[in-house]
C-alpha positions as CSV (number, residue, x, y, z in Angstrom):
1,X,-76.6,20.0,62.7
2,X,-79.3,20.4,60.0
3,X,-78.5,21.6,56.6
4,X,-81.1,24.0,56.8
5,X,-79.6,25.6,60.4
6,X,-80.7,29.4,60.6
7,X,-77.9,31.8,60.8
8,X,-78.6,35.4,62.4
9,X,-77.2,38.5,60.3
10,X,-74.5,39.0,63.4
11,X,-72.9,35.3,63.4
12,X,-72.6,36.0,59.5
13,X,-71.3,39.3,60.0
14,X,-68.6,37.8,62.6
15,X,-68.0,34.6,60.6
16,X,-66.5,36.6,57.5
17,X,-64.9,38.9,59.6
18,X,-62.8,36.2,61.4
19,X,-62.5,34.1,58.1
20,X,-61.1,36.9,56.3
21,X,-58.3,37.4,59.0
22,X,-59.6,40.6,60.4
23,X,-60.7,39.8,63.8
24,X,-57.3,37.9,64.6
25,X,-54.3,38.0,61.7
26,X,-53.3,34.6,59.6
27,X,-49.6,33.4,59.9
28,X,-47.9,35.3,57.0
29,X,-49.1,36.9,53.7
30,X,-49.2,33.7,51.5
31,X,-51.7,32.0,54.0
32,X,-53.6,34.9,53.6
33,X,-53.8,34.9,49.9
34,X,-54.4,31.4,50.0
35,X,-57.0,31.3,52.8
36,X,-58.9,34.2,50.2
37,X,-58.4,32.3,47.3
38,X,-56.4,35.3,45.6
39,X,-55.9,39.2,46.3
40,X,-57.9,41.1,43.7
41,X,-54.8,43.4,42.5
42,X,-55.7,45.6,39.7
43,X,-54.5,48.4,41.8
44,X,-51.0,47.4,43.5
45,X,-50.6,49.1,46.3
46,X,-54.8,48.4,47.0
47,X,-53.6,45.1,47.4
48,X,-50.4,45.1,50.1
49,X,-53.0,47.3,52.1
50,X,-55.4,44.1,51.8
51,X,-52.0,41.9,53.0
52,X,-51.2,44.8,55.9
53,X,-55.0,44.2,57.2
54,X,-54.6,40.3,57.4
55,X,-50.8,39.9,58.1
56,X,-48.3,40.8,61.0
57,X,-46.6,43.9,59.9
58,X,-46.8,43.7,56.8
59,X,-45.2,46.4,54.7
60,X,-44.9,47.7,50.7
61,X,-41.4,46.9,50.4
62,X,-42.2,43.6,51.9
63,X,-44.9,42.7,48.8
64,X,-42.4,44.0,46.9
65,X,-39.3,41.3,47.7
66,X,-42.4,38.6,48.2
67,X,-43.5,39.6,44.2
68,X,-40.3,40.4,42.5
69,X,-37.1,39.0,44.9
70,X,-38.5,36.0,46.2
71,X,-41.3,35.5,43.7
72,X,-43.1,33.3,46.5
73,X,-46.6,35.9,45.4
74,X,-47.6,35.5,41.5
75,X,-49.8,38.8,40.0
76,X,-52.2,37.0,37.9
77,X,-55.5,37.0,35.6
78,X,-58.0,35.0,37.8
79,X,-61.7,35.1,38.6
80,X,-63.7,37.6,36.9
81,X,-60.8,38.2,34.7
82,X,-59.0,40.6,37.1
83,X,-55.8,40.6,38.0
84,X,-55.1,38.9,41.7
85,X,-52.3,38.2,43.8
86,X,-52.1,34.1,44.1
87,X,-49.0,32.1,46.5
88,X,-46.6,31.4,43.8
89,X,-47.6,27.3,44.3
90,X,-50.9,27.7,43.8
91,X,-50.2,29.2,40.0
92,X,-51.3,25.6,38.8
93,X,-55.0,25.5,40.5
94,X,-55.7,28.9,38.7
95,X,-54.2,28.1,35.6
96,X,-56.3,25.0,35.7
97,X,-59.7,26.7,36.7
98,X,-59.3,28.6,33.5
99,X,-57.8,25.9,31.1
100,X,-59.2,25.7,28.0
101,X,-61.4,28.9,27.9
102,X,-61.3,31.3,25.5
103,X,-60.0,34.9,26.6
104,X,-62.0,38.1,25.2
105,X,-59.2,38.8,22.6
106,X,-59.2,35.0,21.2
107,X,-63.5,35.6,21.0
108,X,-62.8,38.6,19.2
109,X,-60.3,37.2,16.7
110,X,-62.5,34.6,15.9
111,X,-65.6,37.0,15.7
112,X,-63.5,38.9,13.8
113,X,-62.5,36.5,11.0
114,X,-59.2,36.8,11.6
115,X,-57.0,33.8,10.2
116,X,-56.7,31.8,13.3
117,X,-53.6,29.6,12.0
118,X,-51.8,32.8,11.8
119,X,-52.8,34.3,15.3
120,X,-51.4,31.0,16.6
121,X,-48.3,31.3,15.5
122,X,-48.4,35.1,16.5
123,X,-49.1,34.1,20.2
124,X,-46.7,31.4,19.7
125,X,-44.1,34.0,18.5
126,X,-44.8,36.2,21.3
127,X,-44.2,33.2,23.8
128,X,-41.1,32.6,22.2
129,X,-39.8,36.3,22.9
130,X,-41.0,36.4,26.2
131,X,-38.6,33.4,27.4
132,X,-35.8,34.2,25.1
133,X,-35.6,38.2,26.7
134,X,-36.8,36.6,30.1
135,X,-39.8,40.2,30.7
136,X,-41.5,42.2,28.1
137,X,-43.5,45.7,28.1
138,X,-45.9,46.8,25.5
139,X,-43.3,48.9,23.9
140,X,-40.6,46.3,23.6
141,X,-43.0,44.4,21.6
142,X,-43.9,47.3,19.2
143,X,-40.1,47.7,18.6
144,X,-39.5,43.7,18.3
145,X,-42.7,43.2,15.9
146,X,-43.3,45.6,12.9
147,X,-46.8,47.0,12.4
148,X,-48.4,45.4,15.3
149,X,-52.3,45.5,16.1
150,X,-53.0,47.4,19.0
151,X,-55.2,45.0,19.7
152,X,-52.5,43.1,20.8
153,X,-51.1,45.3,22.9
154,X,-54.7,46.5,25.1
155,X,-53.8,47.7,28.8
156,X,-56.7,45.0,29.8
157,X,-54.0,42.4,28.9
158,X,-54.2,41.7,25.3
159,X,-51.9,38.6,23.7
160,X,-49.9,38.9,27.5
161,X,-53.2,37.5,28.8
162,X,-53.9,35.1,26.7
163,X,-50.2,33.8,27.5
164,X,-51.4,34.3,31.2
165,X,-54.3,32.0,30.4
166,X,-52.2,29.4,28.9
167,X,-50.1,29.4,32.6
168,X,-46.5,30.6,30.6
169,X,-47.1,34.5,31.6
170,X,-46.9,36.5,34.9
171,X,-46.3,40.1,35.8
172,X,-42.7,41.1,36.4
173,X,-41.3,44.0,37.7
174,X,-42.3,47.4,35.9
175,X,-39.8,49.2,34.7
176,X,-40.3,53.1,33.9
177,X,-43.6,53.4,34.6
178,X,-44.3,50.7,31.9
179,X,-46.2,46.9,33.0
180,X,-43.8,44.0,32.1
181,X,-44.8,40.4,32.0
182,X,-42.3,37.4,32.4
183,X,-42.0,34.0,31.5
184,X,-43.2,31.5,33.7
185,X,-40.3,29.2,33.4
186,X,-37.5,32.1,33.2
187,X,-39.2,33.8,36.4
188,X,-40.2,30.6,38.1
189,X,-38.1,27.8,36.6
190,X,-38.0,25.6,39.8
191,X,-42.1,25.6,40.2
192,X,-44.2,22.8,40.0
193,X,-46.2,22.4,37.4
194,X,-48.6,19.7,37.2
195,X,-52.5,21.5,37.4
196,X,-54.9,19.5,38.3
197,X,-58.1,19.1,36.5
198,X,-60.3,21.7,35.9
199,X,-63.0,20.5,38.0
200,X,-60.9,19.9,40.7
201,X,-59.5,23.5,40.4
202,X,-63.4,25.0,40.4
203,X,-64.0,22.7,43.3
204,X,-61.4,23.4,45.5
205,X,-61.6,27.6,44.7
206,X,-64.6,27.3,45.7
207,X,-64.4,25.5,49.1
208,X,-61.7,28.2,49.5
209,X,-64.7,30.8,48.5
210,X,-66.9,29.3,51.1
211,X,-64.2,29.3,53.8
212,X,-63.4,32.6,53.3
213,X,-66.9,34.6,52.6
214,X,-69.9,32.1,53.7
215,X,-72.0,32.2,54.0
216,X,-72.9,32.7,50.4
217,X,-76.2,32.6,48.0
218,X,-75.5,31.4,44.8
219,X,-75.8,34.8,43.4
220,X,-73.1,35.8,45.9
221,X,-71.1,33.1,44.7
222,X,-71.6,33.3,40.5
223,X,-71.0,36.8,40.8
224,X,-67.5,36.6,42.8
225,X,-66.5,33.9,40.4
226,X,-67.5,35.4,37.1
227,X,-69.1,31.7,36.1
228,X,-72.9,31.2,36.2
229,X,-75.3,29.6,39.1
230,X,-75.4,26.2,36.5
231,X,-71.5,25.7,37.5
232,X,-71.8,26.6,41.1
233,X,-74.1,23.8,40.9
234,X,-72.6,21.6,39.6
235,X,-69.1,22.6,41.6
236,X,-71.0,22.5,45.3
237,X,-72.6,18.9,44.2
238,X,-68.4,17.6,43.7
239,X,-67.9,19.8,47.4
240,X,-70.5,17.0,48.4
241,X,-71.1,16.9,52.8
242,X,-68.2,19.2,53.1
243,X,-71.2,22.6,51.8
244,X,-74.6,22.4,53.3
245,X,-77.7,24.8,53.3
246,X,-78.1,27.7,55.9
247,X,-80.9,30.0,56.4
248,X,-80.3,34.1,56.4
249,X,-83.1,35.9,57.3
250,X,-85.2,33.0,55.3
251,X,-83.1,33.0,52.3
252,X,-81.3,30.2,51.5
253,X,-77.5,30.3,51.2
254,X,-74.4,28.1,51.3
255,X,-71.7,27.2,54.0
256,X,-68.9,25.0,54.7
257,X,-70.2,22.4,57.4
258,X,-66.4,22.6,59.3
259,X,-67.5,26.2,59.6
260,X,-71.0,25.6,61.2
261,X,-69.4,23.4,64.0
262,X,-66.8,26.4,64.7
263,X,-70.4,28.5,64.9
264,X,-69.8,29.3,69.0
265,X,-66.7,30.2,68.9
266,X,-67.6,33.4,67.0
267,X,-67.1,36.9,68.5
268,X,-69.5,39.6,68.6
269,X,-69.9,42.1,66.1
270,X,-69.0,45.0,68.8
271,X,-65.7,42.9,69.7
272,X,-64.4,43.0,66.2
273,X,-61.6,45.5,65.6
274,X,-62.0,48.5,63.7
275,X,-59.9,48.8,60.2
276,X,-58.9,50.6,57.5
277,X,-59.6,48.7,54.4
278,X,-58.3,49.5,51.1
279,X,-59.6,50.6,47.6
280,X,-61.5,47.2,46.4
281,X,-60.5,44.7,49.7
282,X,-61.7,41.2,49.2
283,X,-64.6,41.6,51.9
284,X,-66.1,44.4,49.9
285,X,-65.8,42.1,46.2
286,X,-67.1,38.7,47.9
287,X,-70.8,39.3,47.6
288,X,-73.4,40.6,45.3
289,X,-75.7,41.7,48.2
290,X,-74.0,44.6,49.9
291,X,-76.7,44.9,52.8
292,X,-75.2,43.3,55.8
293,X,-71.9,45.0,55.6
294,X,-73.2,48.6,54.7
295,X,-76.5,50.7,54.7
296,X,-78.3,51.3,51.5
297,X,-78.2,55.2,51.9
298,X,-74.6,55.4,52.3
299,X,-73.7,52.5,49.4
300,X,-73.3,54.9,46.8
301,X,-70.8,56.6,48.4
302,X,-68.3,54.0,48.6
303,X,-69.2,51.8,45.3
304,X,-68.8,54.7,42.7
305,X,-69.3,54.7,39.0
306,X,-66.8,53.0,36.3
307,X,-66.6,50.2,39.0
308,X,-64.3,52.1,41.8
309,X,-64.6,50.7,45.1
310,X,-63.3,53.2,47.8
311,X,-61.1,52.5,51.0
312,X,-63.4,52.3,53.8
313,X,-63.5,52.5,57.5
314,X,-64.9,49.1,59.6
315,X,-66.6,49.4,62.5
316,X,-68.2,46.0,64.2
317,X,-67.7,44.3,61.0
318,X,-69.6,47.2,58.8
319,X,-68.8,50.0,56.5
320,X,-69.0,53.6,58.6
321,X,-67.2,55.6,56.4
322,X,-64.4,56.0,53.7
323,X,-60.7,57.5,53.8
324,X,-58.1,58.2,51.8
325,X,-54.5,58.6,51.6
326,X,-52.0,61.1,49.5
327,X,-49.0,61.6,49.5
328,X,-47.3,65.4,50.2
329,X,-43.6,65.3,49.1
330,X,-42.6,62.2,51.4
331,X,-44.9,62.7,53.7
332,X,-48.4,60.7,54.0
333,X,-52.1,62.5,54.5
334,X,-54.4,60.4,55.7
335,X,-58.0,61.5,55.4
336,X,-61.1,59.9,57.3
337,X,-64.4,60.3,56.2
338,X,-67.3,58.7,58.8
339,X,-70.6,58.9,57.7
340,X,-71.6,60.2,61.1
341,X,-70.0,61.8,64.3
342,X,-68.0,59.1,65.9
343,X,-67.2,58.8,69.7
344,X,-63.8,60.5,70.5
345,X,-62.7,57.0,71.8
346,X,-63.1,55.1,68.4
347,X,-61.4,58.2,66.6
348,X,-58.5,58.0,68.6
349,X,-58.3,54.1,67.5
350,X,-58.6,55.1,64.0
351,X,-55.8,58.2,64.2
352,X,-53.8,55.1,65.4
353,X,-54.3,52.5,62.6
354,X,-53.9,55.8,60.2
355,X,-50.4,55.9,61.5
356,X,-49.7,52.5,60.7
357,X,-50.7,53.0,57.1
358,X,-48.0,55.6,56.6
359,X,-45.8,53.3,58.4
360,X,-47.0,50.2,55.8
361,X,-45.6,52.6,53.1
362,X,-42.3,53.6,55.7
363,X,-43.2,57.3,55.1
364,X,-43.8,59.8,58.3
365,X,-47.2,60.4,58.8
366,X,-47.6,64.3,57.9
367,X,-51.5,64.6,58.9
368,X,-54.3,62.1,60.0
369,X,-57.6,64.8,58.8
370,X,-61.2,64.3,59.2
371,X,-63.7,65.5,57.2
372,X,-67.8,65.3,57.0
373,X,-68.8,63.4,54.2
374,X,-72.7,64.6,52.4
């Protein structure tokens, strides 16, 4: 099949439906993670709503025991800096895709002048606490360490991220409210841990990338990663046959040959299955270009300003509308928010998958509303 094989905006609409585990589920929640190379997870519960979508009755209290019991799901700084969910094993490829760059607070030391001998041994230090009390919180470190910089202790991560950058931190368990971070080999003492190298660890994310979200430009693909179009270069050049060139509407983009030979077995747009994605879901984050999963008119209304993405409502593989849920006493209110009028058929669908988000959180569902959105 040529390299230069013209995709229509339906089969690339289908494809990263299907590849993202929306048209038919993956096995369990770790495949899923894997298969998206990471669960962005700023928000928590954002994120066991991106594992309900894409895994058999999957449940909070179930990402939960995966996270904290079982510790088979690691909460980690990965692309773009944010926090993701990763499989536990796969702690290694991440850590290596990062190794040996500098985090925003080491730049700022240094472009600060502090002595960098002595913020060694403070990160050191801190790495030494974090093992010897197994999890930390911000607080226990103001109380352990007299007069502190606050820079340290940033909610954007601060010396715990550069500790997650090194592969020795992870989030634990929070305990009063408060984030904790644990050591890797207290919390994880029987793992692995032999990274690769760091260009196999680019390479292989983004094959992963490609698997998940092609096809992809290489704006598409910078932007997702947080690296520039030079190193998605040079990273698809080490992919070698495995990526070729596709055609979208005549511009160029990437794709994973393996998936251009699975091109017919694709399913229509109008026989994908509605959903309920949550507040910043991996098929809303995996492209610059926005157009062929929502209209321009109505993008403002889901990517809001200070970088919120909200929890929208899929329709044929496109964005229709947003929704909500709150919570009133233990009960859950789920609001839906379609763009336009929608057939009484498809509502009836969506009343239903509202229903299973209440049951996702094991709460009675006190109201499924819908409102007009302007």
């Amino acid at each position: 099949m040529s390299s230069e094989y013209a995709l229509t905006l339906a089969q690339v609409i289908s494809a990263r439906y299907v590849n993202n585990g929306l048209h038919t589920p993956f096995a369990d929640p770790l495949t899923a993670a894997r298969r998206l190379a990471g669960i962005q997870a700023q928000i928590l519960p954002a994120a066991g709503l991106a594992l309900w979508n894409r895994a058999p009755a999957f449940s909070a209290n179930h990402l939960d025991d995966l996270l904290y019991q079982k510790r088979s799901l690691v909460r980690i700084w990965g692309q773009r800096g944010t926090l993701h969910l990763y499989p536990t094993t796969d702690w290694p490829l991440i850590y290596a895709m990062q190794a040996g760059r500098a985090t925003y607070w080491e730049r700022e030391a240094v472009h600060n002048g502090w002595n960098m001998t002595e913020y060694e041994a403070f990160i050191t230090h801190v790495a030494h606490l974090l093992y010897e009390y197994e999890t930390l919180g911000r607080s226990d470190l103001r109380r352990l360490l007299a007069m502190i910089d606050q820079h340290h202790l940033s909610g954007w991560g601060g010396v715990f991220a550069i500790l997650n950058r090194r592969g020795l931190a992870c989030h634990a368990a929070p305990r009063n409210g408060e984030a904790r971070m644990a050591h890797r080999l207290r919390w994880v003492p029987e793992l692995e841990w032999a990274p690769p190298d760091t260009e196999t660890a680019n390479t292989e994310l983004l094959r992963r990338y490609l698997a998940a979200f092609g096809p992809a430009t290489l704006t598409d693909m910078a932007w997702w990663r947080g690296r520039t179009q030079v190193e998605i270069k040079h990273w698809l050049k080490l992919l070698g046959d495995q990526a070729v060139r596709v055609q979208i509407d005549g511009q160029s983009a990437w794709w994973l040959q393996e998936q251009l030979d699975r091109l017919s077995d694709l399913p229509q747009p109008a026989e994908l299955p509605p959903r309920l994605l949550g507040r910043f879901d991996p098929l809303l984050l995996a492209t610059r270009d926005k157009r062929w999963l929502i209209d321009d008119a109505c993008y403002k209304r889901v990517w809001r300003p200070a970088g919120h993405i909200e929890a929208t409502i899929v329709l044929g593989g496109r964005i229709v509308g947003t929704w909500r849920y709150d919570w009133q006493g233990t009960k859950l209110i789920v609001t839906l928010r379609p763009f336009e009028p929608l057939p009484a058929s498809l509502r009836s669908r969506l009343a239903t998958l509202a229903a299973s988000v209440a049951e996702h959180f094991a709460a009675p569902l006190g109201d499924c509303r819908w409102e007009t959105t302007v």
